[in-house]
C-alpha positions in Angstrom: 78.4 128.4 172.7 78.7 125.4 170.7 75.3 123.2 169.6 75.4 119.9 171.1 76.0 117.0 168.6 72.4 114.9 167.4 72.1 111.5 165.4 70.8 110.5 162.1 67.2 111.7 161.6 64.3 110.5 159.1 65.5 113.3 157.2 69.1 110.9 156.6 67.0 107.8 156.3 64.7 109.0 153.2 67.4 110.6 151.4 69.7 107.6 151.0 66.2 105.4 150.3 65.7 107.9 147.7 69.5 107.5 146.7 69.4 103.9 146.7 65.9 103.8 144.5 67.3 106.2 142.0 70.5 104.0 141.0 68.5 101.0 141.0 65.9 102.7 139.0 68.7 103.4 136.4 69.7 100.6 136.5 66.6 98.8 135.3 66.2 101.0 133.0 69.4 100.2 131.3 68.9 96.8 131.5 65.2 97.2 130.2 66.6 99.7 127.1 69.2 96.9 125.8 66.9 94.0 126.2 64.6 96.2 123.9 67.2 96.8 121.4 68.2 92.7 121.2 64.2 92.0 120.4 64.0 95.0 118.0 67.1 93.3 116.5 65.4 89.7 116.8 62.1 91.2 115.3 63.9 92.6 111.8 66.1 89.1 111.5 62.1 86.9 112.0 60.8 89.2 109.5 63.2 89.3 106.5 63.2 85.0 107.6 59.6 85.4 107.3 59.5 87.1 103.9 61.7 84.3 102.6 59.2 81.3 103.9 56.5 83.3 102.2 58.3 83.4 98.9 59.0 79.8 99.7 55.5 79.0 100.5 54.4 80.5 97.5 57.0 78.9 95.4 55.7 75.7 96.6 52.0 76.6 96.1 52.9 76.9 92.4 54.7 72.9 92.0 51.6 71.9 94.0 49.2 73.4 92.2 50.9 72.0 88.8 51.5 68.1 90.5 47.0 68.9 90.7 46.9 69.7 87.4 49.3 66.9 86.5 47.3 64.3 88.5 43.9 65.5 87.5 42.7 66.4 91.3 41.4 70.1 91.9 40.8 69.0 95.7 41.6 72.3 98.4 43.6 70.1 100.7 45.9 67.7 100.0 46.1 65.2 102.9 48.6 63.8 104.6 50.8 61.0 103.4 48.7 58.4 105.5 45.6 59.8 104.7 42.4 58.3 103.0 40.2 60.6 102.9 38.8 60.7 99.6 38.5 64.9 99.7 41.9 65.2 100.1 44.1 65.1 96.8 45.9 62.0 98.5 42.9 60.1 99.6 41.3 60.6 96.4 44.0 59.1 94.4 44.8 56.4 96.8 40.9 55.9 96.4 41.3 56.0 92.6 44.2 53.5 92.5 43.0 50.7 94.9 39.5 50.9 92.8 41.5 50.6 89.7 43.9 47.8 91.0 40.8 46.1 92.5 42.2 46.5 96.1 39.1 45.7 98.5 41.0 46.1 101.6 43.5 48.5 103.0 47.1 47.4 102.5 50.5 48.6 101.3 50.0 52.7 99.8 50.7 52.1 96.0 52.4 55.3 94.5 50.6 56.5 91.2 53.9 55.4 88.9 53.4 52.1 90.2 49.8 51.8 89.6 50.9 52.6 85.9 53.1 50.4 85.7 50.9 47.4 86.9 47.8 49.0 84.5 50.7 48.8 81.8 51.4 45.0 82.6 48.2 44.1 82.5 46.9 45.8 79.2 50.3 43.9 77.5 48.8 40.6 79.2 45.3 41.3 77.8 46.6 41.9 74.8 48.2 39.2 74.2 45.4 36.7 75.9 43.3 38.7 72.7 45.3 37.7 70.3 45.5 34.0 71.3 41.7 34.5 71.4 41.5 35.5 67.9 43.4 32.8 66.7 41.2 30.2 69.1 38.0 31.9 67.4 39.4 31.2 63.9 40.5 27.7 64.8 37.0 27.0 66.4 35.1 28.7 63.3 37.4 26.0 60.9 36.0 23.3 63.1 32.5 24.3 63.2 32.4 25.1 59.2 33.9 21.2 58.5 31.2 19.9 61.0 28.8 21.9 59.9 29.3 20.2 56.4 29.4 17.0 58.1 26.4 17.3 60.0 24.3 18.1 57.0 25.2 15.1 55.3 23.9 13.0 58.0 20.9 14.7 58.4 19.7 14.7 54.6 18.7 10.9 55.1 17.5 11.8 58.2 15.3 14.5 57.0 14.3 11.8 54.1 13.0 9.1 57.2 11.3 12.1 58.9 9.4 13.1 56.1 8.2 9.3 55.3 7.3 8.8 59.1 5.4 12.2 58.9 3.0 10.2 55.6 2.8 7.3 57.4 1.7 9.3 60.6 -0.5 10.9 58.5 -2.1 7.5 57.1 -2.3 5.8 61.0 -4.2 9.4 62.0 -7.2 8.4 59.4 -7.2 4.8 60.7 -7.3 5.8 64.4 -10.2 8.5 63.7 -12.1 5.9 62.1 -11.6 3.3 65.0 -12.5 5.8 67.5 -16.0 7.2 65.8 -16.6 3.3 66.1 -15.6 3.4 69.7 -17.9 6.9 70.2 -20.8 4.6 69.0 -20.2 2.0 71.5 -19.5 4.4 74.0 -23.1 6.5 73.6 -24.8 2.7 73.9 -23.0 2.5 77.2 -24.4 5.5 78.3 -27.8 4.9 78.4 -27.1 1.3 79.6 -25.7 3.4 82.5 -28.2 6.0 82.1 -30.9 2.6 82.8 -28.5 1.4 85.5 -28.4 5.3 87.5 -32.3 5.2 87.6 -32.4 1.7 89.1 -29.5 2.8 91.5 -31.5 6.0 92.3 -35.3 4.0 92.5 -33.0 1.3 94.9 -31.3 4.4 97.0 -35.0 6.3 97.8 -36.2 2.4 99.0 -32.2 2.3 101.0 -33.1 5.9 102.3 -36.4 4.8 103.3 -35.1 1.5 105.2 -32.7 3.4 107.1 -34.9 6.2 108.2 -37.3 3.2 109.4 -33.9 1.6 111.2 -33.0 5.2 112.7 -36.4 5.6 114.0 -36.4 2.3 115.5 -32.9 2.3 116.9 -34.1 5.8 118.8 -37.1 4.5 120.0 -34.7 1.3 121.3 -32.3 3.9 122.6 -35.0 6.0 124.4 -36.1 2.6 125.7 -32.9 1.7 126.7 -32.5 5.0 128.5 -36.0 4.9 130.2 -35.2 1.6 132.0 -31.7 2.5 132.9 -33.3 5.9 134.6 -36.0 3.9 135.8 -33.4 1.0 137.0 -31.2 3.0 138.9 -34.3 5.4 140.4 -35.4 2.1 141.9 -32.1 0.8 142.9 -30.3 3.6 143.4 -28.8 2.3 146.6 -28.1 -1.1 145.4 -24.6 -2.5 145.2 -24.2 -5.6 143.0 -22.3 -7.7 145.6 -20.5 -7.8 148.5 -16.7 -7.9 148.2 -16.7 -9.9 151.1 -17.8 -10.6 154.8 -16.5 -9.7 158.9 -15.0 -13.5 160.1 -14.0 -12.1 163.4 -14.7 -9.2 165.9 -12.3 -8.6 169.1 -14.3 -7.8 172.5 -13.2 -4.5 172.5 -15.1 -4.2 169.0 -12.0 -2.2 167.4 -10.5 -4.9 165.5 -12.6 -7.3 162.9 -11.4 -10.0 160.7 -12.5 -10.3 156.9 -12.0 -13.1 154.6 -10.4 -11.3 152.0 -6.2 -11.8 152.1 -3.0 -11.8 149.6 -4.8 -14.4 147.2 -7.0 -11.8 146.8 -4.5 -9.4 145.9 -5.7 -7.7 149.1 -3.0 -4.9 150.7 -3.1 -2.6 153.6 -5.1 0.7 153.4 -8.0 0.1 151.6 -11.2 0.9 153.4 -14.5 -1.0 153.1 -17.8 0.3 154.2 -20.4 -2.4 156.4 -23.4 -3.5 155.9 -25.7 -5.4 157.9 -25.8 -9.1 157.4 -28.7 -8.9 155.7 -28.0 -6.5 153.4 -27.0 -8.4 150.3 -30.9 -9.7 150.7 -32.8 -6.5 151.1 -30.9 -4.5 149.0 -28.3 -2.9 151.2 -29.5 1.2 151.3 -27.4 3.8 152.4 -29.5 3.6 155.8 -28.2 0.0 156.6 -24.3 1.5 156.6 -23.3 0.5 160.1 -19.9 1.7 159.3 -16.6 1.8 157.9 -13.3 -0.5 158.6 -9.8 -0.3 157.1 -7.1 -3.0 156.6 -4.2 -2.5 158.4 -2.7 -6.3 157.7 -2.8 -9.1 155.6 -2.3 -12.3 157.6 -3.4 -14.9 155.2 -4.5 -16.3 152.0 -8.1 -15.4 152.8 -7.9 -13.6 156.0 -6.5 -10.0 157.3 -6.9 -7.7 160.3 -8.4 -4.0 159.8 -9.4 -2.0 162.0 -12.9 0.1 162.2 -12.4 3.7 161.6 -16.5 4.4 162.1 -19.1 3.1 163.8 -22.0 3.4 166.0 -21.9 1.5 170.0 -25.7 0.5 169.3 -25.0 -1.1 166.3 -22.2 -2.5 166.8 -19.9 -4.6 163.9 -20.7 -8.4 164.1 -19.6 -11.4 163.0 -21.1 -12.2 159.4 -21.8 -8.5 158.9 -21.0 -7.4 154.6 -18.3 -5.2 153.5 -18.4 -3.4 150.3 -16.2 -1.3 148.4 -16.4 0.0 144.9 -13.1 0.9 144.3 -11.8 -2.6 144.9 -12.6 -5.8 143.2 -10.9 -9.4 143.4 -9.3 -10.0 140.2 -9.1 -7.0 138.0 -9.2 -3.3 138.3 -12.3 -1.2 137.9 -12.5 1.8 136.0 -15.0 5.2 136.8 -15.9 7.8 135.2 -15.6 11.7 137.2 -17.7 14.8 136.2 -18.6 17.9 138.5 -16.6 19.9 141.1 -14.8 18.1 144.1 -13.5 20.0 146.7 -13.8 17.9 149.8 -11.8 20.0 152.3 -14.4 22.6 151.5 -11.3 25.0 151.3 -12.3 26.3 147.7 -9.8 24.6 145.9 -10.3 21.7 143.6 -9.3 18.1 144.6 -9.9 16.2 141.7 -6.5 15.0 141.5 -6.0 14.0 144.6 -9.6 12.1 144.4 -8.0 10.4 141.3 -4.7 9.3 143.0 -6.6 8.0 145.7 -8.5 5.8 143.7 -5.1 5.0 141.5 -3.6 4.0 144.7 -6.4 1.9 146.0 -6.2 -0.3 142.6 -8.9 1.4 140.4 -8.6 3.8 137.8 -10.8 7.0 137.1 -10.3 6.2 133.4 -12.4 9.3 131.8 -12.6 12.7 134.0 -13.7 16.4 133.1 -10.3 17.9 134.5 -10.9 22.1 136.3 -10.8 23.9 133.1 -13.9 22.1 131.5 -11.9 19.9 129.1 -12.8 15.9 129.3 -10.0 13.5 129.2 -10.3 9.7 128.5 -12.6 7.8 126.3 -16.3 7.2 126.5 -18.5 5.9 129.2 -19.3 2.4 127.9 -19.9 -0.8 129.7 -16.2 -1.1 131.1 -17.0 1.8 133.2 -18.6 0.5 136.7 -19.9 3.8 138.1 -20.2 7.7 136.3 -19.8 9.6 139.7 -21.4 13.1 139.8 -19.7 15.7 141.7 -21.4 19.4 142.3 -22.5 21.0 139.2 -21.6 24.6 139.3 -23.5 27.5 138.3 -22.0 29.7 135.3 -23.2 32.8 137.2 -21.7 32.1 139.7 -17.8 32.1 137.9 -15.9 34.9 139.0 -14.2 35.4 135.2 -14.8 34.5 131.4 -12.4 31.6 131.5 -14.2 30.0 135.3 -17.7 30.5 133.4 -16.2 28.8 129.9 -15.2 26.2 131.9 -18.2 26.0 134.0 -20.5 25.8 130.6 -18.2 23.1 129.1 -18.2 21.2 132.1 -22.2 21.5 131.6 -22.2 20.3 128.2 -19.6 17.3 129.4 -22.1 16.2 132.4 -25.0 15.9 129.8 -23.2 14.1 127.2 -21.8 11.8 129.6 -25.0 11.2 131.2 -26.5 10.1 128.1 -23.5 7.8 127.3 -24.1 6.3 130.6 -27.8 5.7 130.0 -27.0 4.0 126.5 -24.3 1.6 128.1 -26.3 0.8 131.4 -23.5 2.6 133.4 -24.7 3.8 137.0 -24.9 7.1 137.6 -23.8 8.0 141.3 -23.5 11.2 143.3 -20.6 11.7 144.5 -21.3 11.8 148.5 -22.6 8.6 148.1 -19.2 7.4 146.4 -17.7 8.8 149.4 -19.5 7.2 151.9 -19.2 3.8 149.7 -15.1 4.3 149.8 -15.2 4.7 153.4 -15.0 8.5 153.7 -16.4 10.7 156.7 -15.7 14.1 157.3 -12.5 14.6 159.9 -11.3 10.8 159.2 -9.9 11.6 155.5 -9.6 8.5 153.1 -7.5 5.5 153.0 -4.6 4.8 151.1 -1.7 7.5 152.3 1.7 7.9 151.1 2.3 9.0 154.2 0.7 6.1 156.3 2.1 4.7 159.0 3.4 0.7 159.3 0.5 -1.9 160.5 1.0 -3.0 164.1 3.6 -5.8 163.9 1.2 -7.9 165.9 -2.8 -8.9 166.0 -3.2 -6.7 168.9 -0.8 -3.8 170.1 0.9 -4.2 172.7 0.5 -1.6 175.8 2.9 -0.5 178.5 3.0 1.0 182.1 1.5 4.0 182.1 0.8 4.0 178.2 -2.4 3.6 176.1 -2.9 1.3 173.3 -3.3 3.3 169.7 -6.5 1.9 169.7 -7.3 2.8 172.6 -7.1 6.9 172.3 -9.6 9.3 172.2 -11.3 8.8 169.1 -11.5 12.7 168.5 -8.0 12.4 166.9 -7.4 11.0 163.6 -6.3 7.4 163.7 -2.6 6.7 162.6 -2.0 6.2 159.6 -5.2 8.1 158.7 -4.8 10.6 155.8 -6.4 14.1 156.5 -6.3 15.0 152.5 -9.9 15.0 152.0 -11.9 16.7 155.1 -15.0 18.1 155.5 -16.6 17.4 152.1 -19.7 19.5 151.2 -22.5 17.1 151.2 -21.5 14.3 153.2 -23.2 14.0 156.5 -21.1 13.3 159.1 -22.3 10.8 161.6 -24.5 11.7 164.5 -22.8 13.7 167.7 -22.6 11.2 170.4 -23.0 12.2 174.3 -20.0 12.7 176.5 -20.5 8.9 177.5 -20.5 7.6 174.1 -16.8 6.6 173.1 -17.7 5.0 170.0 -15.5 6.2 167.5 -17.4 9.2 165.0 
């Protein structure tokens, strides 16, 4: 019975892989043997090369080491050909060369040979410059042999005169000792004529001493004299102002305009404030008391006439006709000058507002001409008679300085006050607080001062004008600031504001 025919099995499959492997095994291996046998080949041909670059290496080791010898160098490496390093057998005798050449900066490498050759040069140039040398130095020693002679028979009559003038020196020496013992004698009689003359001048400066130390006494006892009657003066008329500036010409029935008699001939201009007194002010003596209240000019309409306006005043005593105004910052003719020591702060906002209370009265047509400035350091002259008033302001407390430069200042400003008090005395200068100042200038607490530079224009006519529905500027609640009021000096400590007025009372406050 015959077997039935089969396929390939795994058995087929793994013996041709196996097959397959083996040849290409062999052939690896071949190809693997006769690469070996090339680089075995390769390896003996590098190393019999290598054997000659030793020898060759060596070889050139040896010249090397005799060009060191040659050159003088014993340096390890020897550098490259661009090289400057002076531990390199190159750098070093670059080095060498540009130092013996005198080369300060790097340039074109000089070979050694070349180096000699210019060394070579320049010994057969100084040799040569010697020997012209030498034969300058004999020419010159030639020279200075026949002068030599010559010189020494100029100088034997020379030497003759010299000795002559020396005798005759001699000779004029004796005569001038003698002359001067006779002028020693005169000289010791005009000492003690002198000596005479010093005690008369000494006996005549004790009687001087004495005279003056009569004069100093008396001229204290005038100036303590002085000073009592000034204190005393202004105790008693401490109120008193000299003279009015002028007087109110004309009140309007509403009683918010007046009319002065003060105008442009009177150098008068828009802004400044004056305070009123009663009429009969300038007879009693015109106290703080009679104030009846403040005005300011709003426009000059004449020579002798302009139109102001009243900023304070009090409904039951009203402004009239012949009523005084007074203001110390303003005088016809010329400008007056104060004097300012103290704190001001008149907004109360802990701040100082002295130079604002100096501009003021710059811009009003005075001058504060000598003033103790915030850190305690006076500026201007002295107080002496050009000064009208020395106006005090509040006199601080040096305990009360919150640092060591506020209580310097504080004690300087001290010292200032006092000094300047006493000036005032001697000079009859009145001494004024400064609320009364205020209240002379026209200042109330909530209506500011004067002059602004941010005041508005005057009413273009004598009375504004009102429309439908409208009320006249004058004719506002006087709670508000006026126009053309300046704000820059509210609520100053120490000056009393005028009395509260009932709800019915629309006089101005």
């Amino acid at each position: 019975m015959s077997m039935p025919h089969r396929g390939p099995t795994a058995l087929h499959f793994t013996a041709i892989a196996l097959t397959i492997s083996t040849l290409l095994l062999t052939a690896v291996s071949f190809l693997f043997y006769r690469e070996a046998q090339e680089m075995r080949g390769a390896a003996v041909r590098a190393e019999a090369e290598q054997e000659k670059l030793v020898d060759r290496v060596r070889d050139l080791d040896d010249r090397i080491g005799v060009l060191k010898d040659v050159l003088g160098y014993g340096h390890a490496e020897v550098g490259q050909i661009d090289e400057i390093d002076a531990s390199t057998v190159v750098g070093a005798a670059r080095t060498d060369i540009s130092r013996v050449l005198g080369r300060s900066e790097a340039g074109e490498p000089v070979s050694a040979r070349e180096a000699l050759a210019r060394l070579a040069r320049e010994r057969d140039n100084l040799l040569i410059e010697r020997d012209a040398l030498v034969d300058s130095k004999s020419t010159a020693l030639a020279n200075y042999r026949a002068m030599e002679r010559v010189w020494k028979a100029i100088l034997k009559p020379e030497k003759e005169a010299r000795l002559s003038a020396e005798k005759s020196l001699v000779a004029t020496l004796r005569e001038r000792e003698e002359v001067l013992a006779e002028k020693e004698l005169e000289i010791d009689a005009l000492r003690e004529q002198a000596s005479e003359q010093r005690d008369q001048i000494t006996e005549l400066q004790k009687v001087l001493e004495e005279k003056d130390k009569l004069m100093v006494r008396k001229s204290a006892l005038h100036r303590s004299t002085v000073r009592r009657l000034n204190r005393n003066l202004q105790k008693r008329d401490s109120h008193r102002f000299e003279k009015s500036d002028g007087k109110i010409t004309l009140v309007d029935d509403a009683g918010r305009l007046v009319w002065v008699d003060l105008g442009a001939a009177d150098k008068l201009r828009a802004g400044i404030r004056f305070s009123v007194f009663d009429r009969d002010a300038e007879r009693v003596g015109g106290s703080r008391k009679g104030l009846k209240g403040v005005i300011e000019v709003v426009r000059v309409t004449g020579p002798h006439r302009s139109q102001a306006r009243v900023i304070d005043g009090n409904r039951l005593d009203p402004l009239l006709k012949g009523d005084l105004v007074f203001s110390p910052i303003w005088s016809v003719g010329h400008a007056e000058h104060f004097a300012l020591v103290g704190l001001v702060d008149l907004n109360d906002d802990g701040r100082s507002d002295i130079e604002g209370f100096r501009r003021y009265v710059q811009e009003s047509g005075a001058q504060v001409s000598v003033w103790v400035d915030d850190s305690g350091e006076r500026n201007g002259g002295r107080v002496d008679m050009r000064v009208k008033y020395l106006v005090v302001g509040r006199t601080p407390s040096p305990e009360s300085a919150r640092s060591d430069a506020q209580r310097a200042a504080y004690n300087r400003l001290i010292g200032h006050l006092t000094a300047m008090r006493e000036e005032a005395y001697d000079h009859g200068v009145r001494v004024i607080r400064l609320n009364d100042f205020l209240t002379y200038i026209g200042y109330r607490a909530g209506l500011g001062v004067g002059v602004s530079l941010t005041r508005e224009p005057a009413p273009p006519a004598d009375k504004p004008a009102t429309g439908a529905g409208r009320t006249s500027r004058l004719k506002r609640s006087p709670r508000a600031n006026p126009d053309g009021v300046s704000g820059r000096f509210r609520k100053a400590r120490g000056v009393k504001s005028p009395r509260k007025t009932s709800p019915n009372d629309k006089s101005p406050q």
